[in-house]
N, C-alpha and C positions, 0 to 999 in steps of 0.2 A: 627681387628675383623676377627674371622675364617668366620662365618658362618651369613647370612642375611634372616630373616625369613621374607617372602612376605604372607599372606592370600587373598585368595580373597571371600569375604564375601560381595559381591554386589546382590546375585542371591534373584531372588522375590521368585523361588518356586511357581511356580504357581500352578504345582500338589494340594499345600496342598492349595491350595484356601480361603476359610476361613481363616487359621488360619495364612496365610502370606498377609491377605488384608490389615494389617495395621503394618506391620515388615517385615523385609528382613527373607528370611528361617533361617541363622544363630544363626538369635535371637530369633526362638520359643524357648516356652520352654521344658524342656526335664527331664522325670526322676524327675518330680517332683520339686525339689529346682535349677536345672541348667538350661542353654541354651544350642545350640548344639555347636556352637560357643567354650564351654569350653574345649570341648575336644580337639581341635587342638590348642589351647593357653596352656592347663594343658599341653601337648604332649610335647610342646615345653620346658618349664622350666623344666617339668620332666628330659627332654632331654639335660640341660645345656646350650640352646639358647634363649638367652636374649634379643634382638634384634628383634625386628619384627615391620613390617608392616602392617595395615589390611586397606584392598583395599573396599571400600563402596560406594556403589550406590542408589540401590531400599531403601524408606523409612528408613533414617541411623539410625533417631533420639533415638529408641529404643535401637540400638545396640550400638551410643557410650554412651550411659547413662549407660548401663550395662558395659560395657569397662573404661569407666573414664581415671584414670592415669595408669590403670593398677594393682593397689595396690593388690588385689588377689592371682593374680599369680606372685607375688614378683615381677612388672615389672617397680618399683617404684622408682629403687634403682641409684646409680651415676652410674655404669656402665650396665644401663638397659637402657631399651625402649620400649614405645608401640604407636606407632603414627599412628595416622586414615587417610585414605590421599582418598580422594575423587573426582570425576570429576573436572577440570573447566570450561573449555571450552566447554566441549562435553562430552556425555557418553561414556562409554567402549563400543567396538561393540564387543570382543571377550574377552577371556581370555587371550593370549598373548598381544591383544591391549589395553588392562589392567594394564599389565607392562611396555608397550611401552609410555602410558602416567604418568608413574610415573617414568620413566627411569630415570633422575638425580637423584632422590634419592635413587637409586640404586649404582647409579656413587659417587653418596656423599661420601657413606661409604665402599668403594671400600672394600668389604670383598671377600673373595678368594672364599665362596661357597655363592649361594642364591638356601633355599629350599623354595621351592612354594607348597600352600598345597592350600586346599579346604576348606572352613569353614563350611560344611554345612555334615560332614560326623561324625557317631558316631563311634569310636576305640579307642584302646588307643597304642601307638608305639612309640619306643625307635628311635629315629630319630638319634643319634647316632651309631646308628650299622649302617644304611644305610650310613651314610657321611663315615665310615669307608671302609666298600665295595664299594663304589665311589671310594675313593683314590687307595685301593689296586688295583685294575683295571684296572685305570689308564683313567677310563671312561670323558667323555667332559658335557654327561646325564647321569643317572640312573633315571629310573622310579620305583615305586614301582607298585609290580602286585600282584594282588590273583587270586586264583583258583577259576571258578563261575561253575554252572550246565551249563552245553552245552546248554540246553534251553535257558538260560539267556542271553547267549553271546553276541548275538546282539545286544544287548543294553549298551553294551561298547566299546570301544577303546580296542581293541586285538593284543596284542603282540604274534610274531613268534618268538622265540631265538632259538643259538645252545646248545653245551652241556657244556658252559662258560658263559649261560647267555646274551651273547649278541644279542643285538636284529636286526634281520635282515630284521621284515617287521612289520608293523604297520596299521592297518585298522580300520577309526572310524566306529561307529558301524554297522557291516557287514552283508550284510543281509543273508551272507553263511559262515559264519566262522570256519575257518579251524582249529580253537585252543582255549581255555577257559583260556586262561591268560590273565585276565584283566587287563588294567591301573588304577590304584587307585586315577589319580590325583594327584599325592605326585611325585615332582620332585628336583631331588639336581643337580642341574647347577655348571659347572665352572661360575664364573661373568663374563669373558672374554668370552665366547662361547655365552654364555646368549646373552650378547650385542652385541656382532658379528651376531648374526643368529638373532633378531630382529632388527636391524637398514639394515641389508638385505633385507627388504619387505618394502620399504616406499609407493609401491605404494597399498597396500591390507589395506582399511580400517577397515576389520573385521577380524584383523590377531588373531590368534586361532593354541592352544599351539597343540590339535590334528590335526588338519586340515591342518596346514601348516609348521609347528616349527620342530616336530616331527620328520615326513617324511623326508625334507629337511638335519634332524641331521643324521639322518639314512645313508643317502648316502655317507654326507661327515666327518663325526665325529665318535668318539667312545660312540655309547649309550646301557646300559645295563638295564638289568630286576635286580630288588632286590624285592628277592619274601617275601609274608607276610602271615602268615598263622593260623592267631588270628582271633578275632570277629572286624569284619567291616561291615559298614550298611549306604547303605544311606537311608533315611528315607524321602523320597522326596513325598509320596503318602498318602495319609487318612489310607490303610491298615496296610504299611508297619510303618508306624509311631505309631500308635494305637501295633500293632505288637512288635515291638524293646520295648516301651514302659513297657509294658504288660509280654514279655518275662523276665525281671527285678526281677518279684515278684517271679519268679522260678529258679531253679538252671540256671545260664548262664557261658560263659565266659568270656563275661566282669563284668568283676569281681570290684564296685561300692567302695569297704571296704579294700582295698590293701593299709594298710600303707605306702608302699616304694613309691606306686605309685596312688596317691591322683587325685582326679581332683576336678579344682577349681571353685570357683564362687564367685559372689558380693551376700551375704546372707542379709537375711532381720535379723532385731530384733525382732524378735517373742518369745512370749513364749512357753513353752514345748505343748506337744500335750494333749489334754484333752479326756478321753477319758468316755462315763457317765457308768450308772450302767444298763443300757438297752441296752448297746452296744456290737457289734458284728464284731472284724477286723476281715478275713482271706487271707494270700497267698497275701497281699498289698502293699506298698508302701506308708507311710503316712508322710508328709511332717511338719516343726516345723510351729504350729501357728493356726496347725486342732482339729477343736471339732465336736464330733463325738459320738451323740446318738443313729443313725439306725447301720443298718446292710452296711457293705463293702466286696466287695469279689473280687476278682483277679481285680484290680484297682490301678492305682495310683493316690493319690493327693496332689494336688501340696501347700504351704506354705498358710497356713491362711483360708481354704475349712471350711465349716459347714454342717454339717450332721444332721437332724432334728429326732425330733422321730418317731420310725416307719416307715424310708426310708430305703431304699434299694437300691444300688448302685455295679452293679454286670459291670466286662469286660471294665470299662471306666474310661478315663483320664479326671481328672477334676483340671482344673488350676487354679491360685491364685487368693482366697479371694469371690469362689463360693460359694453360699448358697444355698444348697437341702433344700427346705421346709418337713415340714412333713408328712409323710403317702407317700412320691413320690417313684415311680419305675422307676429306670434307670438302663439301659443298652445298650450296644456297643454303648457307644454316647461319641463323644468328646466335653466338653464344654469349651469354653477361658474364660478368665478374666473378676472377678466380674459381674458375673448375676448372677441373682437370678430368682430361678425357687419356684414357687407360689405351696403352701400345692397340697397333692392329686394329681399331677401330675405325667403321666404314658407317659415315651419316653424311646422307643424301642421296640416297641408291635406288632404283627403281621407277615405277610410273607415278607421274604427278597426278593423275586424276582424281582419288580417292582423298575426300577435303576432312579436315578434323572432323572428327564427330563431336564431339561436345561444342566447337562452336567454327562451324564450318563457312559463317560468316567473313572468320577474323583469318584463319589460315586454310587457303584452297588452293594456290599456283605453286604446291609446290617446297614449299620453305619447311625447315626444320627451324625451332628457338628453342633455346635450354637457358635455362633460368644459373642465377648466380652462385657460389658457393656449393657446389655438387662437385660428387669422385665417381666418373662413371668408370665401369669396370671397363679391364680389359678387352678385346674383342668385339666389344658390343657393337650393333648392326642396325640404324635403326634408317629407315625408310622416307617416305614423304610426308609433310605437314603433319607433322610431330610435335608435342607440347610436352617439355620437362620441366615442373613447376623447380624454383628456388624453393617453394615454398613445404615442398616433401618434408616429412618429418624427421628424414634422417637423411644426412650429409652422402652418404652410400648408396648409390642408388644399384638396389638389386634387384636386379632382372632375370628370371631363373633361364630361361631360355637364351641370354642374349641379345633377342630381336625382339625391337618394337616394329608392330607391325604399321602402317600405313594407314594415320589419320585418328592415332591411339594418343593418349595423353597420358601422362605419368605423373601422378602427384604426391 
């Protein structure tokens, strides 16, 4: 075996709060009919590596239900694999102590590269041209990097190279950074370096692929930049996700319909999209298994959604097997799985200024999110950056008034 594909797909994403309160970020769903998850599983088989691991922590049960034997991304076959490998003893405390606790099975299948990727990032990349600039190199690491706005910097892991790509300094994220070449998270290891340079830290419980691995390569090894300079997104925030989303229904480039370069998924059996004689798509995204009398406009929705008459459904992601009652107006609001929202209701009304209060961090421009499996009543009114937990103790959610007011949360 050339090459050993690791994911690490443990992370809660807490950013996205709601909609990772009861699934790890990897296995929201994404784009409708997928998870984000697929894009780094599609990447791979696209890529000709068969072989993978996905490393799971936070809330699995979701993502290996979605994962199964792997049958999607052809990972089903005699000379394939897709095995979920999980804590036993103890949680990961980092990302390279992530692989530290699964390190025999690394050693198992003693393959000459292990690329390590992120499960939790939307792109799509020929992981093969990277393993090949690895080899010519002659590198021990390659990370993959992209270009970000100077703005943004700080908020990654910043590669310094010369004029061969080699990396000569490494800064997690800095609070003055000297350079916009980010780390992508997308690493191709020798296995031998790999394991040399983690069983070198036995005493760092929270060993951490930036923080410690990295640098440490840096000094004594050959580690190189392999630059990338496609559509890549992490979608780790209510905006940015709503955003990548949303971006879909208009010209992009990731490009969703590239025969050579497919991405996969466990699809339901639905039937085709229904679409009535009062209805109204534009600029959408509509998923197999949606019936659809009101109006949709720059939305996506996700597999099995129901659209009533005389609603309206403008800027929002609404996921599987939701029901918009009739006469409703929605806007900039994400809703998760199976609720149903009661006739006549109006969410996303008013001025956005006024940011959640409980965590004003996470929802401020605006957005409404309502969590999974809820029957909101009839009528109901609710405002800007609004938070309706799944997690409420009772499927009913009663609101004596009607209106939630603006930056309120319901739990």
């Amino acid at each position: 075996m050339e090459t050993l594909a690791l994911i690490l797909a443990g992370g809660r994403g807490s950013r996205l709060d709601i909609l990772s309160e009861r699934r790890s970020k990897p296995a929201v769903p994404f784009a409708g009919k997928f998870r984000i998850i697929d894009f780094a599983l599609s990447n791979c088989t696209n890529s000709g590596i068969f072989q993978i691991g996905i490393l799971t922590q936070y809330l699995p049960l979701s993502l290996n239900e979605h994962i199964g034997v792997g049958k999607p991304w052809d990972l089903d076959r005699r000379d394939s694999f897709v095995t979920l490998l999980q804590p036993n003893n103890s949680w990961y405390n980092g990302t390279a102590d992530a692989v530290r606790k699964n390190l025999e099975f690394v050693k198992r299948y003693a393959s000459k590269y292990v690329l390590i990727l992120s499960g939790d990032h939307i792109y799509k990349m020929d992981y093969s041209k990277m393993i090949e600039q690895h080899k010519r190199t002659g590198a021990d690491l390659t990370i993959a990097a992209k270009i970000v706005p100077m703005e943004e910097a700080s908020r990654f892991g910043i590669l310094e190279t010369d004029e061969n790509l080699k990396i000569e300094k490494f800064v997690e994220k800095p609070k003055e950074p000297k350079s916009n070449k980010a780390s992508m998270g997308i690493y191709v290891f020798n296995t031998e370096a790999l394991i040399e340079m983690i069983e070198a830290h036995p005493e760092i419980d929270d060993l951490d692929f930036g923080m410690h691995i990295i640098p440490d390569m840096i000094k004594n090894k050959n580690v190189y930049a392999y630059e990338f300079y496609d559509y890549w997104k992490d979608v780790g925030t209510y905006d940015s996700y709503l955003e990548a989303n949303l971006e879909l229904c208009h010209d992009t480039s990731l490009n969703l319909y590239d025969p050579d370069w497919k991405i996969y998924t466990k699809s339901e059996d639905l039937p085709p999209v229904k679409v009535g004689n009062d209805a109204t798509i534009r600029t959408s995204l509509i998923s197999n298994g949606c019936i659809i009398d009101g109006y949709v406009e720059n939305s996506v929705l996700s597999p099995g959604v129901q659209i009533g008459k005389g609603a309206i459904v403008r800027n929002s992601v609404i996921l599987n097997d939701v029901v918009i009652g009739k006469d409703c107006k929605i806007e900039d609001t994400i809703i998760d799985k199976n609720t149903i929202v009661g006739d006549n209701s109006v969410i996303g009304i008013g001025s956005k200024k006024t940011p959640n209060k409980e965590k004003p961090k996470v929802l401020s421009s605006g957005l409404n999110v309502i969590g999974k499996k809820l029957n909101l009543p009839k009528g109901l009114v609710v405002e800007r950056n609004v938070r309706i937990l799944s997690s409420a103790i009772q499927r009913d959610v009663d609101i004596a008034d009607k209106v939630v007011k603006a930056g309120e949360t319901i739990k």
